[in-house]
C-alpha positions in Angstrom: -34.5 10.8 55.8 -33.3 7.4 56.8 -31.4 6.4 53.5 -29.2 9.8 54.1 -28.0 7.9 57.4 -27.1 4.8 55.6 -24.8 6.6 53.3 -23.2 9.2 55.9 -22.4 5.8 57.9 -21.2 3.9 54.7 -18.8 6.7 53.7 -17.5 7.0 57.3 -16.2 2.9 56.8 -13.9 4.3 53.6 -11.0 5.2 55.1 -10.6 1.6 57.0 -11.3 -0.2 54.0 -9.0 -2.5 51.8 -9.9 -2.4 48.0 -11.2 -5.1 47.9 -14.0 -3.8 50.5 -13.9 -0.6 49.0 -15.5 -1.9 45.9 -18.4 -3.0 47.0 -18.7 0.0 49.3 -18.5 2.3 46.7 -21.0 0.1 44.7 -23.2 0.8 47.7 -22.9 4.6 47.4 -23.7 4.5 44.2 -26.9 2.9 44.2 -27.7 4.9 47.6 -26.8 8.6 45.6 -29.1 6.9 42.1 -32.2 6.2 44.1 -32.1 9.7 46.0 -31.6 11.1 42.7 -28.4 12.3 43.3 -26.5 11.9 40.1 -23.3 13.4 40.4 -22.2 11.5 43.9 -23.5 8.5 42.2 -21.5 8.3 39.2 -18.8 10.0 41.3 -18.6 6.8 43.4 -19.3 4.5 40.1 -16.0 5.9 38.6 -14.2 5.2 41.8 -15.7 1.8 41.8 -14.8 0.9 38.2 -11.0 2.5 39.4 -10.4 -0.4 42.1 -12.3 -3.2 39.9 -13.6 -2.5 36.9 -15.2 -5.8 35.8 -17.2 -6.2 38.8 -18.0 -2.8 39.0 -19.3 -3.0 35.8 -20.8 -6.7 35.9 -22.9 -5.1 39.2 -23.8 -2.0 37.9 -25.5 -3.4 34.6 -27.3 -6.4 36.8 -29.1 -4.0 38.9 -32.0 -2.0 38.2 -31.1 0.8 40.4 -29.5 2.2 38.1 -32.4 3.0 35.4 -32.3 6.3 36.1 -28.3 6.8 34.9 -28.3 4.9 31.9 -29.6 7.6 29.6 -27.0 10.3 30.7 -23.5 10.1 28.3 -21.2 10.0 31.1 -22.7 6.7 32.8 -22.3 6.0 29.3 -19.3 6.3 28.8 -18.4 4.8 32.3 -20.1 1.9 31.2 -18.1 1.3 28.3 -14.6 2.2 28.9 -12.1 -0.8 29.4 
């Protein structure tokens, strides 16, 4: 599956990355891992995301509809509402 490529090559670009790249990487994964349907990788990456900057993270995450999927499970949740 083509999307599986695009995340194996997005998570190889981690280590390299500043945080301030890193955030929007991880924001990446996170939508990649929701629409496969891969729910613990993508909140995995969402907590990391909201680690590094949480007000983007957060801003981004409720903006995008890729996320539908996650926002009926109590740990996105709860993700979603921690300061």
């Amino acid at each position: 599956m083509q999307e599986k490529g695009y995340v194996k090559a997005a998570q190889s670009q981690l280590p390299a990355l500043t945080n301030s790249k890193a955030n929007f990487l991880h924001f990446q994964l996170a939508r990649c891992y929701a629409l496969l349907g891969n729910t613990q990788l993508a909140l995995k990456n969402l907590e990391r995301l909201f680690q590094l900057d949480a007000e983007f993270g957060r801003v981004a995450v409720r903006e995008s509809s890729d996320f539908d999927r996650l926002r009926n499970i109590p740990r996105f949740q709860a993700l979603m509402q921690t300061n």
